[in-house]
Phi, psi and omega in degrees: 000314183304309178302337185303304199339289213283314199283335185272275195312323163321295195259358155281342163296318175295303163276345178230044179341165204273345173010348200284140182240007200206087151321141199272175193272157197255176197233103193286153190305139198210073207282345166301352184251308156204189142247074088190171198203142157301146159196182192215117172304137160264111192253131170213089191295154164307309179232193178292139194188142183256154193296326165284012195264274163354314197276335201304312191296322183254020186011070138245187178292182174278350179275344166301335187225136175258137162286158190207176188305315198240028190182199156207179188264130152240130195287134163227158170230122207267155173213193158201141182252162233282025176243012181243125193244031195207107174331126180219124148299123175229158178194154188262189190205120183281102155325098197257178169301148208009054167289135179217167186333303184300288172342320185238014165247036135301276179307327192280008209044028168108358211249301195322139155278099189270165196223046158342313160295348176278099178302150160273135192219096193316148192065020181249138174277146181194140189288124204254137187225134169244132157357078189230203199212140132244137181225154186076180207276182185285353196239043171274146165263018157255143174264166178244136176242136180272118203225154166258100226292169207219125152312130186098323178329152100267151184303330184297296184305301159331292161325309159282355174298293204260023185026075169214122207294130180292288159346310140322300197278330174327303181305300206298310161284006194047032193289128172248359141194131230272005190269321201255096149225150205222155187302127181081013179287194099297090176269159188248121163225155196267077180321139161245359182167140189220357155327335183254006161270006174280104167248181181270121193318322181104333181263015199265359185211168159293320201281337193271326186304300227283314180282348170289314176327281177346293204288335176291289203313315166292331173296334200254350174283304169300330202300297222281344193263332172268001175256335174286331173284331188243008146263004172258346159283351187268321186280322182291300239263007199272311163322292180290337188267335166298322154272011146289318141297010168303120170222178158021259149002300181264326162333278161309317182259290169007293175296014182224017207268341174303314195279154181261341178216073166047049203266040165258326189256336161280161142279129157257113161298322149218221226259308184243032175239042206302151185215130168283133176285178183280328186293319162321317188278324190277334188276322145341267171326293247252346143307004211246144159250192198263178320297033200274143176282131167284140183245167193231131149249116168281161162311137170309328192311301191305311184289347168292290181312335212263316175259026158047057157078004180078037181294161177280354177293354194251351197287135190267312212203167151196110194258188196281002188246022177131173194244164191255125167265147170252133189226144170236112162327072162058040168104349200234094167336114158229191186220127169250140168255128225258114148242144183294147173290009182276327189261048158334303189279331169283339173292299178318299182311251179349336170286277175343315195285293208263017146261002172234026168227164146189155190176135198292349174259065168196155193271145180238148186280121132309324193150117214237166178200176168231166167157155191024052154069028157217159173266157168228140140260169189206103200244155199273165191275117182274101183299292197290359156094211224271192173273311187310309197290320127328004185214359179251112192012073210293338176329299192287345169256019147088012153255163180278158181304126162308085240269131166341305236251318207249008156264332188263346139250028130259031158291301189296345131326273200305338200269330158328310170326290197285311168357283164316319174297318161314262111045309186204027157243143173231133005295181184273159202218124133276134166319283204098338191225015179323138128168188228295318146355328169262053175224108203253168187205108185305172189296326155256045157054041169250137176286164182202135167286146194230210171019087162268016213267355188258329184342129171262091188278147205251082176307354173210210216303122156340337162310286179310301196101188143198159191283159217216132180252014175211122163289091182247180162132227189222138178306128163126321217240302347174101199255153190308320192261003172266295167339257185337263173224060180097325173305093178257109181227162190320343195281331188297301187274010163285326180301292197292352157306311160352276179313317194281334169241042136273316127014247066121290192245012154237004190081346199252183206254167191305323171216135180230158197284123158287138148295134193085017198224149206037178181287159198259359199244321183235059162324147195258151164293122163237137228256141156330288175300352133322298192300330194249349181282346184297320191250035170208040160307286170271092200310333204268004170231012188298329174320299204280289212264045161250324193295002179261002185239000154320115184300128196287025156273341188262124193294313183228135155217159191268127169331279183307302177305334189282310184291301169350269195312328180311278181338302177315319180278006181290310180304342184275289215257052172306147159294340179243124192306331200282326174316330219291144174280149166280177186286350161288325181295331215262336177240028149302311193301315192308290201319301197317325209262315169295351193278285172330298182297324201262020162257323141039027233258176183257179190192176191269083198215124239208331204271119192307355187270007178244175206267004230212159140208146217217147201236127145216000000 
C-alpha cells in the first residue's frame, strides 16, 4: 500500500504539476446578509484515508465528514473573522516534523490558504484558514461547497455533478469565460442538497472491513503495476520527443556547458582565443535539421579585431547584462554583445531561444563566441538603434521625431514579433522583458525584438503559465500578477506591450520623476499608464484630454488611429490578465488601424474636429 502511495504521488506530481498561477477570487464578506453558514469543504486526499482518518486531520467530530466517490464532505461553518475580508474556516493544526506550506496544502488537498511568510516550527499549533462561501441570508438551504478543480473537470461536468445550474457557479466565481479554468484552481459551488453525493463509508461491519482490506490491496497492487508501466512510457515517450527537438545549437553550445569557453568543442589556439575546430563544426552540422538556421561560432580573435579591440569609439549600448559593439564580420555590419561568464545562464537562454525562432520582427543571431573571461553574442545591426532613443528625447541623440505613421507600424512589427514567439514556436517562449529599448529598428525603421536573455520557456499550455520564484525584467513593464505572484504567461508580455504603446503615443519613458513629489533621495514615480488611462475615464472627453497627453514632437497625427491604438493599450494592461487580448488579437487590431490610416488620404487639416490633426 505504501508503494501504491508513493507511485501515486509520483505521477500525480509529474502529470499534473502545481503550475497554476491564478486562483479564482474568494468570496468576500457581506455581514449584512449574514458572518456567518454551514458550508462545506470537498477533500479528495492522495491516497486511502478513512473518514476518521479525515476528520483527525481537519479537527471536526467524525459526524463532519462524509464520504462521497472520490473524496469526502467536511461540514464547517464559515464566517469571517475580524482580520479577514473574505469567508474563512479556521482550525488549529499540530506541526509535524518537516512540514513546510507545500507539504501541507498538500496533505490538505489543496484546500488549504497558505501563509508562506508564517514559519513552521514543528510541535507548535498554528491556525489554518480554508476558503469557503456564504450566500443569502442565514435560513438560505444553499451550502457553498469549496472544490478543487480535478484533470478532466469542466464547469458542465462539475454542474452535473453536483446538480447545480452552470450558471450560479459562473456567477457565483466571477468566471468570464467558463472554457479557462485549471487543475488546482478553487471554485465555489453553490449546493442546494448534497445526499446524492454521499456514499456508505464502508466501515460499518468486520466482514465489509476484511473485504474492503482485500479489495485496497489488490487495487494497490494493480494501481501500482500499471502506474509503473505508464511512467515508464512516459519516460520513453519524454525521451524521444527531446531528442527530436535537438537541433544545431544544442548540439554546439548545449554540449559544452562543462567548459567554461566552449571547451568541448573547441581547440585553443591561446589562452583566450578559443577556435571552433573543423570537425567539430562539420560534427554539429550534420546533427542539425531544417528549419533550424545554422549559427557561426567565431574566434575570439576575429570578434576582437572586428570592434578595434572592443574600443570604446565602437560602443553602441549598454545594458544590464553588458555592452553592445558595432563590428564588421567577414564582410557584415553586426552588433556584438559583450557578457561577463558570470552571465552565463542568460547568453544560453537568448542562445536557445533564436536559434530555434527566426522571424523578420525578432533580431537574429549570427553567431557567438568566447574569450577573456566574456561571452559574445553576434547579432545582425539594427542601423537606427533602439526605439527608446526615438521617442525619449531623439534631438539630443541626433534623430528626427518619429512620424504617426511609421509608430503604428512599428507597433505592428514588434507586436508581429511576439506573436510569433507566443504563438507558432513550440515550446511556447515568454519575453519577459519588452520595451521600447528592446525594440531595435533596422535601416527602414522596421522593428525587431531583441534581447532575449530574461526568455521564460512555458513547458506546457501557454494558458497555465508558470511559476517564477524571483521576479525580473524592468519597473514600469511590469504586470500586476507577474509583481504579486510570480506568474508568467504570454498575458505578462501583452502588458508590457501595452505600456510600449503608450510610450509610443505620449512619448514619455514608462516611469517619470513626478513633479513636486516626493523627497529628492526617494523621488515618488509616475507611471505612463497612469498618464494615459487619466484621459480614457471619461468617454464624452476622451478626444480632447488624450490630445493633451499626445507626445508634442508629433506634428500630425490621425485622430481615430490614435483613439483606436489608446484603447488598444488599455485593454493590454487590464489588471486582470484574462481580459488581456492575446498578441494575435493585438495584432489583428494594429492591421485594422493601419489599414484604416492608409484608406485615409492625409491633408493639411489643422482642426481638432478632423480626422487628420495638425501640432504646429
Amino acid at each position: 500500500m505504501e508503494l501504491a502511495k508513493i507511485l501515486f504521488l509520483i505521477v500525480s506530481s509529474s502529470l499534473f504539476p502545481r503550475t497554476r498561477c491564478f486562483d479564482l477570487l474568494p468570496m468576500r464578506c457581506n455581514v449584512s446578509l449574514t458572518d456567518s453558514c454551514p458550508a462545506a469543504l470537498h477533500f479528495a486526499p492522495h491516497g486511502p484515508t478513512s473518514a476518521a482518518e479525515a476528520a483527525a486531520l481537519f479537527n471536526v467530530p467524525p459526524g463532519a465528514v462524509r464520504r462521497t466517490a472520490d473524496g469526502f464532505l467536511v461540514a464547517v461553518t464559515c464566517g469571517c473573522p475580524a482580520e479577514h475580508r473574505e469567508f474563512v474556516w479556521e482550525t488549529a493544526y499540530a506541526v509535524r516534523n518537516g512540514d513546510a506550506w507545500g507539504t501541507v496544502e498538500e496533505r490538505f488537498g489543496l484546500l488549504l490558504l497558505a501563509k508562506p511568510g508564517k514559519r513552521l516550527i514543528e510541535g507548535t499549533n498554528v491556525t489554518l484558514n480554508f476558503l469557503c462561501g456564504c450566500v443569502g441570508g442565514g435560513s438560505s438551504k444553499v451550502v457553498v461547497v469549496t472544490y478543487v478543480i480535478r484533470p478532466g473537470d469542466t464547469l458542465y461536468t462539475i454542474s452535473l455533478r453536483f446538480r447545480v445550474d452552470m450558471y450560479r457557479i459562473v456567477k457565483l466565481n466571477n468566471v468570464s469565460d467558463s472554457s479557462k479554468i485549471y487543475v488546482g484552481d478553487r471554485l465555489f459551488i453553490p449546493a442546494e442538497g448534497l445526499d446524492h453525493l454521499i456514499v456508505p463509508d464502508g466501515n460499518d461491519s468486520s466482514t465489509k472491513r476484511t473485504f474492503n482490506s482485500r479489495s485496497r490491496i489488490l487495487l494497490g497492487v494493480a494501481t501500482a503495476v500499471i502506474t509503473i508501466m505508464f511512467i515508464l512510457f512516459f519516460l520513453l515517450l519524454r525521451r524521444y520527443y527531446m531528442k527530436k527537438r535537438k537541433n544545431i545549437c544544442e548540439a554546439s553550445v548545449k554540449g559544452t556547458k562543462s567548459s567554461k569557453f566552449f571547451s568541448a568543442n573547441v581547440s585553443h589556439t591561446s589562452k583566450s582565443s578559443p577556435v571552433l575546430s573543423a570537425h567539430s563544426l562539420s560534427k554539429a552540422s550534420s546533427k542539425s535539421f531544417e528549419p533550424v538556421k545554422k549559427r557561426t561560432v567565431f574566434p575570439y580573435s576575429e570578434v576582437s579585431a572586428a570592434t578595434s579591440n572592443f574600443s570604446e569609439s565602437q560602443k553602441v549600448g549598454q545594458g544590464s547584462y553588458g555592452s553592445v559593439y558595432r563590428g564588421k564580420l567577414r564582410g557584415v555590419v553586426v552588433a556584438v554583445k559583450q557578457m561577463k561568464d558570470t552571465k552565463s545562464k542568460e547568453f544560453f537562454a537568448e542562445v536557445n531561444v533564436l536559434c530555434k525562432v527566426y522571424h523578420d520582427n525578432l533580431i537574429e543571431l549570427i553567431g557567438y563566441s568566447a574569450g577573456a573571461e566574456s561571452l559574445f553574442l553576434i547579432y545582425e545591426f539594427a542601423q537606427n538603434g533602439a526605439l527608446s532613443d526615438h521617442l525619449h528625447n531623439p534631438a539630443a541623440k541626433g534623430y528626427k521625431p518619429l512620424s504617426w505613421t511609421l509608430r503604428v507600424q512599428i507597433a505592428l512589427d514588434a507586436a508581429k514579433g511576439l506573436e510569433h514567439l507566443h504563438a507558432h514556436v513550440k515550446p511556447f517562449y515568454v519575453h519577459r522583458d519588452v520595451k521600447t529599448s528592446n525594440i531595435l529598428l533596422d535601416s527602414d525603421f522596421r522593428a525587431k525584438i531583441a534581447d532575449f536573455g530574461l526568455a521564460k520557456l512555458l513547458e506546457h499550455s501557454p494558458d497555465v503559465g508558470a511559476v517564477t520564484s524571483k521576479i525580473v525584467g524592468t519597473f514600469g513593464y511590469l504586470a500586476p500578477e507577474y509583481v504579486r505572484d510570480g506568474c508568467v504567461t504570454p498575458k505578462s508580455d501583452v502588458y508590457a506591450f501595452g505600456v510600449v504603446l503608450m510610450e509610443l503615443i505620449t512619448g514619455q519613458h514608462a516611469l517619470t520623476r513626478a513633479q513636486s513629489l516626493g523627497s529628492t533621495e526617494y523621488p515618488q514615480r509616475q507611471s505612463v499608464v497612469d498618464f494615459v488611462l487619466s484621459a480614457l475615464e471619461d468617454e464624452h472627453e476622451t478626444a480632447s484630454r488624450l490630445a493633451e497627453k499626445v507626445d508634442p514632437n508629433l506634428v500630425h497625427y490621425h485622430n481615430g488611429s490614435l483613439l483606436q491604438m489608446a484603447l488598444l493599450s488599455k485593454d493590454c494592461v487590464d489588471d486582470d490578465w484574462r481580459r488581456r487580448p492575446d498578441m494575435t488579437q493585438v495584432v489583428l487590431r494594429l492591421s485594422k488601424i493601419a489599414g484604416f490610416m492608409n484608406e485615409t488620404k492625409p491633408g493639411s487639416i489643422t482642426t481638432p474636429t478632423d480626422s487628420l490633426i495638425g501640432r504646429i
